[in-house]
C-alpha positions as CSV (number, residue, x, y, z in Angstrom):
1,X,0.0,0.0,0.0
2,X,1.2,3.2,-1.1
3,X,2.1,5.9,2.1
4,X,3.4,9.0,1.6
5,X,4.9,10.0,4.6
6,X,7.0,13.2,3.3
7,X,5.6,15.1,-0.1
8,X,9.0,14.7,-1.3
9,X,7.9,11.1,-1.9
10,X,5.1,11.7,-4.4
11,X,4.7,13.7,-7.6
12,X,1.2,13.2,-8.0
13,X,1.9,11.4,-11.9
14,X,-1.9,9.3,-10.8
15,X,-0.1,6.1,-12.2
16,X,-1.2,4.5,-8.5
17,X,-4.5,5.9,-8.9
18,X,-5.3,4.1,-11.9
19,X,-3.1,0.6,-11.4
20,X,-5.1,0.1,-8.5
21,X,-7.9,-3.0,-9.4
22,X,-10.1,-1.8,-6.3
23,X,-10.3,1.8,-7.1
24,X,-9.2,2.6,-3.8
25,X,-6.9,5.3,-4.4
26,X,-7.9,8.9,-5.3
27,X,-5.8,11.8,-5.8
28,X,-6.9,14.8,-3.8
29,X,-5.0,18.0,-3.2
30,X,-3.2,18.9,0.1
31,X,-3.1,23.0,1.6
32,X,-0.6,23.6,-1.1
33,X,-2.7,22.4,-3.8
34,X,-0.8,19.8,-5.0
35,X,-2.2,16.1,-5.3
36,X,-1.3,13.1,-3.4
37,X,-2.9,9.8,-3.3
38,X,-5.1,8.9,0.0
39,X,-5.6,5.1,0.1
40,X,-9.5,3.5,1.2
41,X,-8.4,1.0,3.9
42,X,-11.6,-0.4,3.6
43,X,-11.4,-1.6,-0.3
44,X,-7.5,-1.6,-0.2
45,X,-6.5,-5.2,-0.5
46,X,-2.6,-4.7,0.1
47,X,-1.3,-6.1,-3.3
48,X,1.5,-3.8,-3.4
49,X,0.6,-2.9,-6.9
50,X,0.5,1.2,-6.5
51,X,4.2,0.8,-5.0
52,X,5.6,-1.2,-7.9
53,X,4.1,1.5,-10.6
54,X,5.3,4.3,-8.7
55,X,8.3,6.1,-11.0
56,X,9.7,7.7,-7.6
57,X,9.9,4.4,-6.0
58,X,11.5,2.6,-9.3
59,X,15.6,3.0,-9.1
60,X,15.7,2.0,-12.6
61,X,13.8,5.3,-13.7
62,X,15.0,7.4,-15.4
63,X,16.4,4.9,-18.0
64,X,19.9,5.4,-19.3
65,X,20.7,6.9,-22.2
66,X,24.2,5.6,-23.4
67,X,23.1,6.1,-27.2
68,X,21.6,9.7,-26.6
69,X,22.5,12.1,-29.6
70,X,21.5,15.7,-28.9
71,X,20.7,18.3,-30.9
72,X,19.8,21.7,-31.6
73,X,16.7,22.8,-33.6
74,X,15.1,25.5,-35.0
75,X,11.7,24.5,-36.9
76,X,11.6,25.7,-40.5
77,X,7.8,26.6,-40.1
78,X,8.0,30.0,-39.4
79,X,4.4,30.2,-38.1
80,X,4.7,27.5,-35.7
81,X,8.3,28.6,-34.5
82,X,6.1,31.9,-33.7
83,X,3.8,30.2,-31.3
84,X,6.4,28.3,-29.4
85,X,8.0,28.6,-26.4
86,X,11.5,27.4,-27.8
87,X,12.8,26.2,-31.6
88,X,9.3,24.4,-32.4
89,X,10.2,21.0,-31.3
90,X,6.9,19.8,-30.1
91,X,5.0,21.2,-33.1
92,X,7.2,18.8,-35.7
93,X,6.9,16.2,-33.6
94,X,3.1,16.8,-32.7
95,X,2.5,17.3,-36.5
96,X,3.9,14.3,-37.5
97,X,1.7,12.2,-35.1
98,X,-1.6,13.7,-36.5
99,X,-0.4,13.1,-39.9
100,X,-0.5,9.0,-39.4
101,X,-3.7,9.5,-37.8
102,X,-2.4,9.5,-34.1
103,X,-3.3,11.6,-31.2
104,X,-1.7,14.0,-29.4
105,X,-1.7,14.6,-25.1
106,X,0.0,17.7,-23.6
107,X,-1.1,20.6,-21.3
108,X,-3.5,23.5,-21.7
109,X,-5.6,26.0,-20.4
110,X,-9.2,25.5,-19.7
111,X,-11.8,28.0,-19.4
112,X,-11.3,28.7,-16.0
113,X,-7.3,29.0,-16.6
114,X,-6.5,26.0,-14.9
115,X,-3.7,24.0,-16.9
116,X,-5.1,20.0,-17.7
117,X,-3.9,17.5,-20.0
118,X,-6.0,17.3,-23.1
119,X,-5.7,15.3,-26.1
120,X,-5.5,16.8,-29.8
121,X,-6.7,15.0,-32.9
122,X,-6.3,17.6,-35.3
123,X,-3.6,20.5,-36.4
124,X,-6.1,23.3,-35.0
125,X,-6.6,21.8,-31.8
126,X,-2.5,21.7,-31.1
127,X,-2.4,25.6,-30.6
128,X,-3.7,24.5,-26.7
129,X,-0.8,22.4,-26.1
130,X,2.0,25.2,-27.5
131,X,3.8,27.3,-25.2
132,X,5.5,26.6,-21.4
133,X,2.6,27.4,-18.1
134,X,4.7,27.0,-15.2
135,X,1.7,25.2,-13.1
136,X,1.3,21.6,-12.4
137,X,-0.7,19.8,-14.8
138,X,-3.6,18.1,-13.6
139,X,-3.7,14.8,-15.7
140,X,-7.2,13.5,-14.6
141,X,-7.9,10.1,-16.6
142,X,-5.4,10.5,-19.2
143,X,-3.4,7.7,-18.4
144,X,-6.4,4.8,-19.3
145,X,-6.9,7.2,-22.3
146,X,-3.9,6.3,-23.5
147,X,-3.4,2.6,-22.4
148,X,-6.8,2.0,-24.8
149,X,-5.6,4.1,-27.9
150,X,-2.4,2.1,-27.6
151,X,-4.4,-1.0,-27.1
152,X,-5.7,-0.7,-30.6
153,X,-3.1,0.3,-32.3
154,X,-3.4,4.3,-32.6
155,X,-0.2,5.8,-32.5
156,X,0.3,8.6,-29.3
157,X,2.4,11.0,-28.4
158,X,2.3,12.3,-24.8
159,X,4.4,15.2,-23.7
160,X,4.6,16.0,-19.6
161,X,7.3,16.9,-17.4
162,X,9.8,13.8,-16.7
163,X,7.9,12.3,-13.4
164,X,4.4,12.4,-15.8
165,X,6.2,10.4,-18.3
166,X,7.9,7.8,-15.7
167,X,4.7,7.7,-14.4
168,X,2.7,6.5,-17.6
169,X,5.1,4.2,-18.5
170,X,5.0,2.7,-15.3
171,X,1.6,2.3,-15.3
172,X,1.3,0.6,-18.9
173,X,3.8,-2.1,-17.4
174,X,5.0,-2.4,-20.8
175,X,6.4,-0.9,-23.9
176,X,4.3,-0.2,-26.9
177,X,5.7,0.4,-30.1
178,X,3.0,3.0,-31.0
179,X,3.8,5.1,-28.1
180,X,6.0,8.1,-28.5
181,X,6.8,9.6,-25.2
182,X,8.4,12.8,-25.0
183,X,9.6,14.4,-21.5
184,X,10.3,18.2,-21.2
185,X,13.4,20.0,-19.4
186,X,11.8,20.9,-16.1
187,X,12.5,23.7,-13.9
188,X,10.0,22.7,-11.3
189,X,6.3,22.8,-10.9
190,X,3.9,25.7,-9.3
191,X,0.9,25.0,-7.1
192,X,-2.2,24.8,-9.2
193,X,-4.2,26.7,-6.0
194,X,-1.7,29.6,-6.0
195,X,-1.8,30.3,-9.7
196,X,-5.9,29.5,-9.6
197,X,-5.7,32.4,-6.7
198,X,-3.4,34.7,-8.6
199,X,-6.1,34.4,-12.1
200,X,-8.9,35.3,-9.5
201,X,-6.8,38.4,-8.2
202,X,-6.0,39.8,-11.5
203,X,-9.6,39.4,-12.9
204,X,-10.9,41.1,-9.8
205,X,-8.6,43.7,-10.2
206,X,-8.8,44.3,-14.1
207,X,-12.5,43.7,-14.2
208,X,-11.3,41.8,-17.2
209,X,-11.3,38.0,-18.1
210,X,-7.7,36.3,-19.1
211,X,-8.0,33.7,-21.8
212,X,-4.3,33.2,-21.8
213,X,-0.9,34.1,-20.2
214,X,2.1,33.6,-21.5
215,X,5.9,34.1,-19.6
216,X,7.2,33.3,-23.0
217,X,6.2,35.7,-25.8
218,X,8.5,36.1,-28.2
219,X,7.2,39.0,-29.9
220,X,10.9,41.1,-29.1
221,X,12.7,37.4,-29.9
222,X,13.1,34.5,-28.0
223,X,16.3,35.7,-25.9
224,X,14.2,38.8,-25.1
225,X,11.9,38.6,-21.7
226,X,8.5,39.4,-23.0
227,X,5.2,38.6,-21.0
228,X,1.7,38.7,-22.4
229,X,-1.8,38.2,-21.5
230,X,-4.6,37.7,-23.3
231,X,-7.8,39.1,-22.4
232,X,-11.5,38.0,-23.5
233,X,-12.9,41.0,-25.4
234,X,-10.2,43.0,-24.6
235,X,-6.7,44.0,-26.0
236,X,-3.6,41.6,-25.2
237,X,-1.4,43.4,-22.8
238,X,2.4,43.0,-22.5
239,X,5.3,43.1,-19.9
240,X,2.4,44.4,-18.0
241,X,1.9,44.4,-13.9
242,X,-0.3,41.9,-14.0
243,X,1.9,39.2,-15.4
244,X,4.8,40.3,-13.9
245,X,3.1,38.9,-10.9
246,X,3.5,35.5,-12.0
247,X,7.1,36.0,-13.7
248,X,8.2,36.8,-10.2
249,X,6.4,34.2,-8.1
250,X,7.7,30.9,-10.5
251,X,11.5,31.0,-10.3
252,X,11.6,32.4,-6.1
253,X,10.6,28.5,-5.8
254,X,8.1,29.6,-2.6
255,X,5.3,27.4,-4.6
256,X,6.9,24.6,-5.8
257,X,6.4,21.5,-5.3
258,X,8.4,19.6,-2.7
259,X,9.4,16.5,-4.8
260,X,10.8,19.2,-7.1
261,X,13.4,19.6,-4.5
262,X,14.5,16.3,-4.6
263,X,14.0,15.4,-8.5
264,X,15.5,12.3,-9.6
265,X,15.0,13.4,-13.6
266,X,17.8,16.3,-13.0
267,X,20.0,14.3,-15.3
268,X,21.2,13.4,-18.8
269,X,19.3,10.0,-18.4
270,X,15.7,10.6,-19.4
271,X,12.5,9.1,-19.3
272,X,10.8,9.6,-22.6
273,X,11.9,8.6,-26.6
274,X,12.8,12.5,-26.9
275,X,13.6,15.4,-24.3
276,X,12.7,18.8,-25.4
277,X,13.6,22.2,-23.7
278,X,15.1,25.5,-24.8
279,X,18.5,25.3,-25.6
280,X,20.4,27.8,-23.9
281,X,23.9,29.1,-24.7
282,X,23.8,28.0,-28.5
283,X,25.7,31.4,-28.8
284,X,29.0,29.6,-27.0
285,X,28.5,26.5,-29.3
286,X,27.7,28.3,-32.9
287,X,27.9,32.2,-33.0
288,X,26.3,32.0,-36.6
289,X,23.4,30.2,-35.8
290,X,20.1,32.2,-36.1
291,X,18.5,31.9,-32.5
292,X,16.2,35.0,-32.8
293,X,13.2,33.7,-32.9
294,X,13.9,30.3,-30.8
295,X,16.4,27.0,-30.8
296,X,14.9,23.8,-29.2
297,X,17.6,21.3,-27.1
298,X,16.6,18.3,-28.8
299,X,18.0,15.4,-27.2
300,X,16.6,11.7,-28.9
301,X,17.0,9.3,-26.0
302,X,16.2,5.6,-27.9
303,X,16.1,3.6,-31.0
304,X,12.5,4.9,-31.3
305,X,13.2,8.3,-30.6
306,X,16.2,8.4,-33.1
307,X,13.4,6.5,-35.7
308,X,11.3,9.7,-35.4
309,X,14.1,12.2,-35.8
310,X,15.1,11.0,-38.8
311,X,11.1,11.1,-40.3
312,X,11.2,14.6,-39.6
313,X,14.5,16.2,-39.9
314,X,13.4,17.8,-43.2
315,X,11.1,19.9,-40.6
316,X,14.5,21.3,-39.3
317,X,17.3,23.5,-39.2
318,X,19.4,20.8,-36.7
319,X,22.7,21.3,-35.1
320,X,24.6,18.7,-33.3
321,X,25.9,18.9,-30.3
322,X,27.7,17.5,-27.0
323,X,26.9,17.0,-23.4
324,X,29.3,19.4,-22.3
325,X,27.8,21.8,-24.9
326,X,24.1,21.8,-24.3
327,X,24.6,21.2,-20.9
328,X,21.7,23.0,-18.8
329,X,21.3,23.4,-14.8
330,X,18.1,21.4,-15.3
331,X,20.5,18.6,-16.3
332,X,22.8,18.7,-13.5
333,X,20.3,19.3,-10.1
334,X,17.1,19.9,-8.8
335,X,16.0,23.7,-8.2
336,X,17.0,24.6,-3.8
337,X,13.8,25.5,-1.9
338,X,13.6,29.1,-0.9
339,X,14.7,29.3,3.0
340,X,11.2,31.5,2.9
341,X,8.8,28.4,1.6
342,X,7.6,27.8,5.1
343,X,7.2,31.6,6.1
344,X,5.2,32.1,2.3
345,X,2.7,29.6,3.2
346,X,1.7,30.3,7.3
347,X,1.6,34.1,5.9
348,X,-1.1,32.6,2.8
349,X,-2.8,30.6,4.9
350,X,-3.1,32.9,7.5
351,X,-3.5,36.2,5.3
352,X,-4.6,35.3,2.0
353,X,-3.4,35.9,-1.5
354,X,-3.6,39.7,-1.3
355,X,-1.2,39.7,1.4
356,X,1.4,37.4,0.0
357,X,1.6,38.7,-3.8
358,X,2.2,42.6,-2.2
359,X,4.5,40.8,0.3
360,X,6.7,38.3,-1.9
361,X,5.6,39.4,-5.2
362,X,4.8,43.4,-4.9
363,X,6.9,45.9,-7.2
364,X,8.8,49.0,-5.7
365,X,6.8,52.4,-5.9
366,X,9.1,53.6,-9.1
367,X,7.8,50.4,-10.4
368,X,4.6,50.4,-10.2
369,X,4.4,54.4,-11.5
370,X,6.6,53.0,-14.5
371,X,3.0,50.4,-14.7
372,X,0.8,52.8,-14.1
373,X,2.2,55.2,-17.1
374,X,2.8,52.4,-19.7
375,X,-0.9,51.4,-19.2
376,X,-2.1,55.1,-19.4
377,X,0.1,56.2,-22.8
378,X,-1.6,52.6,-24.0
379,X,-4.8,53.7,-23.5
380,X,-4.5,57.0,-25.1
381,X,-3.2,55.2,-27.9
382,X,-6.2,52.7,-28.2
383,X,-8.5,55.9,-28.1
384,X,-7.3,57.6,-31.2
């Protein structure tokens, strides 16, 4: 039986939700937001199953990669490199999935802003799954999703952070030839409660209702920090307050979650076919190369993944590279906890989101007047 005694022990991947034949596990979130499993004593027959599937639990996961070829790559498709976060990686590979009549899983924004895995079937439904959100994913029932398209025979490509992808492969118990898994470069993931929180506080304060938010707009180029929102029935607004909110509260590591801490995918060894992530530093490697408007890390883990690669390298400008080249921090060790995490959390729990965003999160006065003009000359502008 599955007991999680620490939250460093669980990344909430579900795969011990759905490998239990009882059902009596369900994932429900903690104070922080995050999702753990909580075990029914009463149904629980103590098989032992939900401990063998767990990727966390599993020493032989991540897999090693003694093969691994890396790359970097910049997608030829100037419209799609436009609308990703990095060189365009997941849209070749996503593309070339739909194209033999498979489906595509990654994570998007609902309605209500709160980022879910959702599958995509055709090209116009794969503008959801483009661009990085900085929130956990909540995967509901993807995992049997995908365990019966693989079943008969559809070809699948998921995308999640490393632990989602050790965590579906776990759970299928077995390797399927139709299933292309692809694991991205991880920083860490935020608490789906905060972020849910700071969408409320915005809205209330704009009066307005966001759509979309993006840390990652490339608009001013891809080396160039640019932040937009998207608003419904109103204008998209950029490097504004509002977002900068969220810019700041990611990478201070107050709302991550504890397994993050402790992440055993913080290496060259992957989980999936292919690992994806923005490949920082191609300046050092090739001064020539044209990194404007993006360059994805590509790095091809497997026979399968290398299979794939070569079925759409026409899709690419590709670069090859070394260890030591495309090395990343993500590669090397997990993200440190902020010595404030525990202080962020009695003062939100105590005092509310309000408090903690002007607290942790809140601009200097100079800032905030720099804010307050920017949105004023935009306005002016608007009305003529």
């Amino acid at each position: 039986m599955i007991n999680i005694a620490n939250p460093t022990q669980c990344c909430g991947c579900t795969a011990c939700q759905f490998v239990c034949h009882n059902n009596a596990i369900k994932m429900c979130a903690d104070e922080e937001g995050f999702l753990y499993p909580e075990v029914n004593l009463e149904t629980c027959d103590n098989c032992g199953a939900c401990e063998r599937v767990c990727p966390l639990l599993d020493e032989h996961i991540p897999a090693s990669c003694e093969q691994q070829r890396i790359f970097a790559a910049t997608n030829k498709d100037r419209q799609l490199l436009a609308r990703s976060a990095s060189g365009g990686a997941f849209g070749a590979l996503a593309s070339w999935v739909l194209e033999r009549g498979g489906i595509v899983y990654g994570a998007a924004y609902n309605e209500d802003m709160k980022v879910k895995h959702i599958c995509a079937e055709h090209a116009d439904e794969l503008l959801r799954l483009h661009d990085s959100k900085y929130v956990q994913s909540e995967l509901g029932h993807v995992f049997p999703e995908i365990k019966k398209h693989l079943q008969t025979g559809r070809e699948v490509l998921f995308t999640g952070t490393p632990c989602q992808v050790g965590g579906l492969c776990k759970y299928l118990k077995k390797p399927y030839p139709n299933l292309l898994a692809c694991d991205i470069l991880c920083h860490s993931v935020a608490s789906p409660r905060i972020f849910e929180e700071y969408i409320k506080y915005v809205e209330e304060k704009t009066k307005k209702k966001i759509t979309h938010l993006s840390l990652r707009d490339k608009r001013n180029g891809w080396g160039v920090y640019t932040t937009r929102i998207d608003y419904q029935s109103h204008p998209s607004e950029y490097n504004s307050y509002w977002a900068g909110i969220w810019a700041m509260a990611y990478p201070h590591h107050l709302i991550t979650r504890p397994s993050c801490h402790q992440c055993k995918f913080c290496s060259y060894d992957r989980c999936g076919d292919i690992s994806i992530g923005d490949f920082w530093g191609i300046e050092k490697k090739a001064p020539d190369y044209d990194a404007h408007n993006g360059v994805s890390l590509l790095m091809v883990n497997t026979a399968k993944g290398r299979q794939v690669i070569d079925d759409v390298r026409g899709s690419f400008h590709l670069l090859e590279a070394s260890r030591e080249e495309a090395c990343q921090p993500v590669l090397v060790a997990p993200v440190s906890p902020s010595p404030l995490r525990p202080q962020f959390w009695a003062d939100y729990k105590r005092r509310g989101i309000d408090y903690v965003i002007n607290k942790y999160w809140g601009m200097s006065f100079k800032r905030r007047i720099y804010y307050h003009i920017q949105s004023f000359f935009k306005y002016i502008v608007q009305k003529k």
